[in-house]
C-alpha positions in Angstrom: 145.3 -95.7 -112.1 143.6 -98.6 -110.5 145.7 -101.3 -108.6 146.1 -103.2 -111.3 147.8 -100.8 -113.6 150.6 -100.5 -111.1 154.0 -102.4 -112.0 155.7 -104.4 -109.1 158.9 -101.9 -108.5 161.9 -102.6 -107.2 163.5 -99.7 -105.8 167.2 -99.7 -105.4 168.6 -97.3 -103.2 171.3 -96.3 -100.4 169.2 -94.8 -98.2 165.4 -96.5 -97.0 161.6 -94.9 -97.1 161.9 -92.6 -94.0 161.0 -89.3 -92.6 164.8 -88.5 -92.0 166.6 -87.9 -94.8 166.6 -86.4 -97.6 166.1 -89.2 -100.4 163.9 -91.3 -97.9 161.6 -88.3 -97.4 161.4 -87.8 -101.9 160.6 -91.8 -101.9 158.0 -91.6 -99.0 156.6 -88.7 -101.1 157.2 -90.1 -104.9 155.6 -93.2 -104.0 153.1 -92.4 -101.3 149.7 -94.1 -102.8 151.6 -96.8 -104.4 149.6 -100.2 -103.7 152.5 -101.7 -100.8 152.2 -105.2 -102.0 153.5 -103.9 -105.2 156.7 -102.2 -103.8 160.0 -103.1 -102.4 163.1 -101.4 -100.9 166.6 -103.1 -101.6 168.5 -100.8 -99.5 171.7 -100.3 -97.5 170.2 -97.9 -94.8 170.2 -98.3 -90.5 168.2 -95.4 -90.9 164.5 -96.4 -89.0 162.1 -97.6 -91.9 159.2 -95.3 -92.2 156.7 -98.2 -93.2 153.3 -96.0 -94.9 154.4 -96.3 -98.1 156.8 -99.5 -98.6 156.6 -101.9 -96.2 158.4 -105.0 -98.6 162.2 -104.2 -97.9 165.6 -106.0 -97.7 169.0 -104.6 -96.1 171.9 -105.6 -97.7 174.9 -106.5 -96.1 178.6 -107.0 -96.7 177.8 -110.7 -97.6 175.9 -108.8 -100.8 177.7 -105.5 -101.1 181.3 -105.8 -100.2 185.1 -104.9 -100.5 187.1 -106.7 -103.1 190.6 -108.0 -102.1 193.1 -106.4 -101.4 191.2 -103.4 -100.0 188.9 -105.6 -97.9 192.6 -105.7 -95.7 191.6 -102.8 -94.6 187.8 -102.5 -94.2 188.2 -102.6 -90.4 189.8 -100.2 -89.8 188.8 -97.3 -92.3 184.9 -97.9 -92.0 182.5 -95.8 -90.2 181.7 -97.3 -86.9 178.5 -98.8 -87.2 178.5 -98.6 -91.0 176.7 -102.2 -92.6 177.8 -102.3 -96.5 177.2 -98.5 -96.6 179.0 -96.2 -99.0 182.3 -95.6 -97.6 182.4 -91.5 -97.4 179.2 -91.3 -99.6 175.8 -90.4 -97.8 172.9 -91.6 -99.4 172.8 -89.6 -102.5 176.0 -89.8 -103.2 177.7 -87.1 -101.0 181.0 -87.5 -99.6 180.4 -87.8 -96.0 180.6 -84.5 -93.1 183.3 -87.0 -90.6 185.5 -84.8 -89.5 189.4 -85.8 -89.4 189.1 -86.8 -86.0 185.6 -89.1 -86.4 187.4 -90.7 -89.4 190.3 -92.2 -87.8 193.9 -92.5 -89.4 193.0 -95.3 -91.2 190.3 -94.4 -93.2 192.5 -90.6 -94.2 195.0 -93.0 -95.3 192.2 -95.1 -97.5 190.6 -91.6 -98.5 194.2 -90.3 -99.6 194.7 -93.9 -101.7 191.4 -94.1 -103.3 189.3 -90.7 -102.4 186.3 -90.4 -102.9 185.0 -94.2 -101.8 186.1 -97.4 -102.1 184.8 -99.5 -104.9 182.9 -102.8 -104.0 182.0 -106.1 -105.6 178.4 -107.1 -106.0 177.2 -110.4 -105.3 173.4 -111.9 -105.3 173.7 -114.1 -102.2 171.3 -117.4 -101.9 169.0 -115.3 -99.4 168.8 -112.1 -101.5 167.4 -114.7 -104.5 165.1 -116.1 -102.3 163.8 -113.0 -101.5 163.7 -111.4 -105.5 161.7 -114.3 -106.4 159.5 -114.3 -103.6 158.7 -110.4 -104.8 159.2 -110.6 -108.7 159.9 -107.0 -109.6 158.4 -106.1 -113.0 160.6 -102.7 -112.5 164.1 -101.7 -111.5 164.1 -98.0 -110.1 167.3 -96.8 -108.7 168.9 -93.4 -107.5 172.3 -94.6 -108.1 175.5 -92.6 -106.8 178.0 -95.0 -105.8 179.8 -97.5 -107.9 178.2 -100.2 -105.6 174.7 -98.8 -106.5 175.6 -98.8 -110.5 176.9 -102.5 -110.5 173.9 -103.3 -108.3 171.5 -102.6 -110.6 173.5 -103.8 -113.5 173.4 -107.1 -112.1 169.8 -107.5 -111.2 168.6 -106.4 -114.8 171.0 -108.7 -115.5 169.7 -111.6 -113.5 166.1 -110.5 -113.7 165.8 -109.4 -117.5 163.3 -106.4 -116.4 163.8 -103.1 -117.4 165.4 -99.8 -115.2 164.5 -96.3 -114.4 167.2 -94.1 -113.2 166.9 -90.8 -111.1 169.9 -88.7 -110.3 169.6 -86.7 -107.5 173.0 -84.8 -107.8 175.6 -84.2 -110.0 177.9 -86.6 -108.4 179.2 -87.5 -112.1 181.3 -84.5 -112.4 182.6 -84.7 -108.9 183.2 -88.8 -108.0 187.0 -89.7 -108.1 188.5 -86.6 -108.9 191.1 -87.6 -105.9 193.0 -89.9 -104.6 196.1 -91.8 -105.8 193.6 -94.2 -107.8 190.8 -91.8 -108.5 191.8 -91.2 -112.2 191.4 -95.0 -112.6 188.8 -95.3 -110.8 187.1 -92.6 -112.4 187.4 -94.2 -115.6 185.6 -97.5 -114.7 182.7 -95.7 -112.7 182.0 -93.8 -115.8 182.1 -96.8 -118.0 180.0 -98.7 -116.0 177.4 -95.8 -115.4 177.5 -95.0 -119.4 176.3 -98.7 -119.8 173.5 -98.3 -117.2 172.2 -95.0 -119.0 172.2 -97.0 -122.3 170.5 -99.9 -121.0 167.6 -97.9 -119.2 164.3 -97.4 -120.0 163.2 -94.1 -118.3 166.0 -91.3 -117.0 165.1 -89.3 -114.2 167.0 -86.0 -112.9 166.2 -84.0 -109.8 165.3 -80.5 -111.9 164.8 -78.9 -115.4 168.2 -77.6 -115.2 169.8 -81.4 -114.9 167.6 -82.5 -117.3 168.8 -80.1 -119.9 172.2 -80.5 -119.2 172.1 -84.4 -119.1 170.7 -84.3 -122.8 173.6 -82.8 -123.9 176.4 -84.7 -121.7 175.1 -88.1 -122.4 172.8 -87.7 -125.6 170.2 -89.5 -123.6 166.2 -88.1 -122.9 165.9 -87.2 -119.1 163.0 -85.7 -117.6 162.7 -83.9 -114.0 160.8 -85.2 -110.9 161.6 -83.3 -107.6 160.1 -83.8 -104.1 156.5 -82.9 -103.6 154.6 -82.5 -100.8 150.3 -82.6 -100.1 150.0 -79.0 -100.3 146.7 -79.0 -98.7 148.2 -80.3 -95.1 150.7 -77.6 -95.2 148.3 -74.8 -95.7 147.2 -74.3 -92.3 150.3 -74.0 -90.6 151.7 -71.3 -93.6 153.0 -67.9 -92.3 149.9 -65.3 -92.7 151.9 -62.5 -89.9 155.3 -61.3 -91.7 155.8 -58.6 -88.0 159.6 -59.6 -86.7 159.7 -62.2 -83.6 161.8 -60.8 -80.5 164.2 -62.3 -81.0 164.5 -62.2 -84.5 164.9 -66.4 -85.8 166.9 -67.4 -88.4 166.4 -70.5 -88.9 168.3 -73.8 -91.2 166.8 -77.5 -91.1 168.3 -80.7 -92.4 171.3 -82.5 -93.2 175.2 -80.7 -93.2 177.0 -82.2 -95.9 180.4 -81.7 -96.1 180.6 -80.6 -100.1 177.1 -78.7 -99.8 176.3 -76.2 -96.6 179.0 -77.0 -94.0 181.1 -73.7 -95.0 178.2 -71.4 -96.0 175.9 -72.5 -93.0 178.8 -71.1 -91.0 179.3 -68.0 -92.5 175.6 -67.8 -91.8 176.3 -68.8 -88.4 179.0 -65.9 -88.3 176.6 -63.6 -89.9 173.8 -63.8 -87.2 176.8 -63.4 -84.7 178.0 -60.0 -85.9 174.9 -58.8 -86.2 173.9 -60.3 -82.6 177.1 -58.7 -81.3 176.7 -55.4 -82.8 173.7 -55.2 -80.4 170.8 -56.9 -82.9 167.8 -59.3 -81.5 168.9 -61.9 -83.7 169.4 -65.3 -83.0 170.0 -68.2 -85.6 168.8 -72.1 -84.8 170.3 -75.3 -86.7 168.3 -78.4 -86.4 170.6 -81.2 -87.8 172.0 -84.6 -86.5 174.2 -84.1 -84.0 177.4 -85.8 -85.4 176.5 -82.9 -88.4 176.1 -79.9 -86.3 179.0 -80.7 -83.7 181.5 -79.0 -85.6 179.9 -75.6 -84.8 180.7 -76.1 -81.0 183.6 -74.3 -81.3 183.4 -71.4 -79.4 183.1 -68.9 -82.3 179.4 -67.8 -81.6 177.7 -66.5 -78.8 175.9 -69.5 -76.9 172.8 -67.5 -76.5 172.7 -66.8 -80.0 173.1 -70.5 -81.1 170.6 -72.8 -80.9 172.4 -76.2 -82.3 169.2 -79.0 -81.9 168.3 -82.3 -83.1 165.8 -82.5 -86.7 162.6 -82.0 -85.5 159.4 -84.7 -86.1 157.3 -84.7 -89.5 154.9 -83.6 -87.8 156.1 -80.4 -86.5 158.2 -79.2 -89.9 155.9 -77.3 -90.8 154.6 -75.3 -87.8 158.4 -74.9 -86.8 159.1 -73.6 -90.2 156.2 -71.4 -90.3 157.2 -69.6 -86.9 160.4 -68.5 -88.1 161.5 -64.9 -89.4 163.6 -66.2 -91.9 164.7 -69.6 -93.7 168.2 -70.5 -95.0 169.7 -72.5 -97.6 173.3 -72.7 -97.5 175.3 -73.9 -100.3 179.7 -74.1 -100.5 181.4 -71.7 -102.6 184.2 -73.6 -103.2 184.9 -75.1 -106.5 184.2 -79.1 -105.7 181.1 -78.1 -103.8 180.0 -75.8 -106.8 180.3 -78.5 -109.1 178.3 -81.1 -107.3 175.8 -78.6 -106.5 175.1 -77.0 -110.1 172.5 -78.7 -110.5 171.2 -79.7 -107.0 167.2 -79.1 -105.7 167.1 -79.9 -102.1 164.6 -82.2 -100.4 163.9 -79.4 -98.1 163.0 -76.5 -100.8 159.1 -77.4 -101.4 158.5 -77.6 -97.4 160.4 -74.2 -96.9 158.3 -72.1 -99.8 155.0 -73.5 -98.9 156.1 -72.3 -95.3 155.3 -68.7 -96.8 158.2 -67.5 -94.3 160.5 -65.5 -96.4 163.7 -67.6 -97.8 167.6 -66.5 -98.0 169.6 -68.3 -100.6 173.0 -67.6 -99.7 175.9 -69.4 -102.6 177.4 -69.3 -106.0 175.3 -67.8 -108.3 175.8 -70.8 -111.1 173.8 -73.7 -109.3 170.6 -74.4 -110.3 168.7 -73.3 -106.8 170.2 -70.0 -107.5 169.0 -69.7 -110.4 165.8 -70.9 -110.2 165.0 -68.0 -106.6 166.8 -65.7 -109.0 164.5 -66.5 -112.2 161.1 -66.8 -110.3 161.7 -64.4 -107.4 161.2 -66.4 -104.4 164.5 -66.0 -102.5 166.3 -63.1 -101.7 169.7 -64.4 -103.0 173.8 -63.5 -101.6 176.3 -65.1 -104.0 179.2 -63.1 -102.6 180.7 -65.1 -100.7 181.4 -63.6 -97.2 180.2 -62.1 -93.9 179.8 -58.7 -94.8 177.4 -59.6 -97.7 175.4 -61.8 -95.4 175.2 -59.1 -92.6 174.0 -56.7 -95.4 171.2 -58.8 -96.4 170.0 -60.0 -92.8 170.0 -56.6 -92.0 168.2 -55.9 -94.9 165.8 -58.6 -94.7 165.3 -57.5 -90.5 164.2 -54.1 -91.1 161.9 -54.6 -94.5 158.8 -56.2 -93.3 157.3 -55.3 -96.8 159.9 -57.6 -98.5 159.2 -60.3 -96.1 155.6 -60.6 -97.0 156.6 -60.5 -100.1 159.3 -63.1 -100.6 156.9 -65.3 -98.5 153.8 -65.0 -100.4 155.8 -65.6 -103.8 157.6 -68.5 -102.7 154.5 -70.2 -101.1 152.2 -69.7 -104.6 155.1 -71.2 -106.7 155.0 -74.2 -104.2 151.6 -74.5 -104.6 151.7 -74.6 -108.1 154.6 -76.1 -109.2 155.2 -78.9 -106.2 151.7 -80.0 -104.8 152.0 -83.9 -105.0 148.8 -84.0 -106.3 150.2 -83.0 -109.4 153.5 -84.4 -109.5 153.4 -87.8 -107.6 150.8 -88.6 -110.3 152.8 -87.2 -113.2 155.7 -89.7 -111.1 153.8 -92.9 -111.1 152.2 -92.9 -114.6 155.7 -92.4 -116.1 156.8 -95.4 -114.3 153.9 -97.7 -115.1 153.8 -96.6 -118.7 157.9 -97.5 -118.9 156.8 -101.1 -117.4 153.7 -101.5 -120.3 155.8 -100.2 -123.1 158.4 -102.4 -122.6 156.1 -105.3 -122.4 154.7 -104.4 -125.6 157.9 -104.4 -127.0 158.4 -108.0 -125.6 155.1 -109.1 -127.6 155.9 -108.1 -130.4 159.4 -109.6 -130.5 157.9 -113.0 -129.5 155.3 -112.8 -132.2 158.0 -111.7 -134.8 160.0 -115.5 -133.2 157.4 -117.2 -134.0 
């Protein structure tokens, strides 16, 4: 497309364009090559802004997003320390957040125990936000959603604005948000109505796989078609894994986020796994590089220090080196049957980076969700969806001692990343969808003026 075939987007989102997590990383790589005059970021994120691909962006704050009376009593002292109009328990795609009892504070169990899964917020388009809409004027809405706050948003501004909306669900978090609390059947009720009314109002659907896609059709009678996160193929090929011979030590290795209904459980059985085997006299050691505030709940004195390496996420620019150099890659997911249901139909930021890695790839969860059954389907994981230690010590053992099916688990998942999530391909697939949304609809808009007149 040349520049002028490219709408003015809005994007609508929790989190910001960053290098972090895992929705800014899909954005930065969605919309990478998107001319920057002709993108914006209303976001709710104190995440640091990664500015190569958006550059236009606005934080909102409570003055925008915020509590409605009575619970706004308590919004000192249940939110997150440092939180500015974020989700309250929700990261930014949704997620409940990984606190633990003792980082929430009594106040915010008791609001949890009241309301559960976050507390629903009124939307208001302050004087500054207007000026700053009208100084941008969006020809497209594109939001993630995931929160109630998020849904009303971009009700509003379509509202306000009279342009159309893309969606793109990232999770499941429609079978999972409000399913506790004292109010959460009420709750649920309204977040569903509200989110039916977005999905009938939108002009493009979006879901994070084929799997979602499929399902959504039938749940909500709507089209939906899949866009994942894709990487430049061609700046992660010479860093791929070409020497499948075991390191001494042996390095199992996890990268990214703990979420509290996703990998918090299963990474530690992982964790436990690598321990056994460690103990039983095996050059094994395992390495989780996570924020801090994620990890710190594995400092409990259950695993060897020598054989746990707990760091910090490491810099873009080393991912894929430090993924490359490992033995073997995990992906974690909860067994449990919340966690299940928000992960059915799940694809992880992180997936593309660890296949093109070529370093062989242990999927370790219930065999239902859609990452399971995608490594089971194409055969680029070696999967465990017994839950357990001893299953997981089988199949590090396993995995260990066969250099053969190392090599090959590497080499399969690296030529299915190549074809199937080289941005090349997809990032332009992406964009045209959204432009052609933008054109179609002001076609549409001709044609009912000329009909007026």
């Amino acid at each position: 497309m040349s520049a002028a075939d490219f709408p003015r987007i809005l994007v609508i989102t929790s989190n910001n364009f960053n290098l972090i997590s895992g929705g800014g990383i899909t954005l930065t790589n969605l919309f990478r090559g998107w001319p920057s005059d002709r993108i914006a970021n209303l976001h709710e994120d104190p995440t640091p802004e990664d500015h190569s691909v958006c550059r236009i962006s606005y934080r909102l704050s409570d003055a925008e997003i915020g509590w409605a009376w009575p619970l706004s009593l308590v919004r000192g002292w249940s939110a997150p320390a440092g939180s500015c109009g974020g989700h309250s328990g929700e990261n930014s795609t949704g997620a409940p957040s990984v606190a633990s009892e003792g980082e929430e504070g009594v106040g915010r169990r008791y609001t949890r125990w009241i309301v559960g899964d976050g507390i629903p917020r009124s939307v208001k388009i302050t004087d500054r936000l207007a000026r700053w809409l009208d100084a941008f004027r969006p020809d497209l809405l594109y939001g993630f959603l995931g929160s109630m706050a998020q849904i009303r948003l971009v009700r509003e501004l379509a509202r306000t604005l009279g342009i159309p909306v893309a969606i793109h669900i990232m999770d499941d978090w429609p079978s999972v948000l409000y399913r506790r609390g004292l109010l959460g059947p009420l709750l649920r009720r309204v977040v569903q109505r509200e989110f039916d009314a977005v999905l009938r109002d939108a002009r493009l659907r979006l879901g994070i796989c084929e799997d979602m896609c499929a399902e959504y059709r039938l749940r909500y009678g709507y089209p939906f078609f899949p866009f994942h996160n894709a990487l430049d193929v061609d700046e992660w090929l010479p860093h791929a894994k070409r020497d499948w011979r075991p390191g001494s030590p042996f390095v199992v290795r996890y990268v990214g986020s703990i979420v509290a209904d996703g990998q918090r459980d299963a990474l530690r059985d992982v964790c436990d796994g690598v321990a056994s085997l460690r103990a039983s006299g095996a050059d094994i050691e395992m390495w989780v590089h996570a924020p801090r505030a994620h990890a710190a709940y594995l400092h409990d004195g259950r695993f060897p220090r020598e054989g746990l390496h707990l760091v910090d996420p490491p810099g873009a620019g080393i991912v894929s080196r430090l993924l490359a150099e490992a033995d073997l890659l995990v992906l974690p997911f909860n067994f449990d049957t919340r966690s299940a249901r928000y992960l059915r139909f799940s694809m992880p930021t992180k997936v593309p980076a660890y296949m093109v890695s070529g370093t062989p790839i242990l999927v370790y969860g219930p065999p239902e969700i859609a990452i399971a059954r995608y490594a089971r389907r194409d055969g680029w994981g070696h999967l465990v969806t017994t839950v357990g230690i001893q299953a997981l010590r089988k199949a590090l053992q396993w995995l260990m001692d066969d250099q053969a099916a190392r090599e090959l688990l590497g080499r399969r998942a690296h030529e299915l990343a190549r074809q199937r999530h080289d941005a090349a391909d997809v990032r332009s697939r992406f964009q045209a969808v959204l432009a052609e949304t933008v054109a179609k609809a002001r076609q549409e808009a001709g044609r009912s003026d000329q009909t007026t007149t």
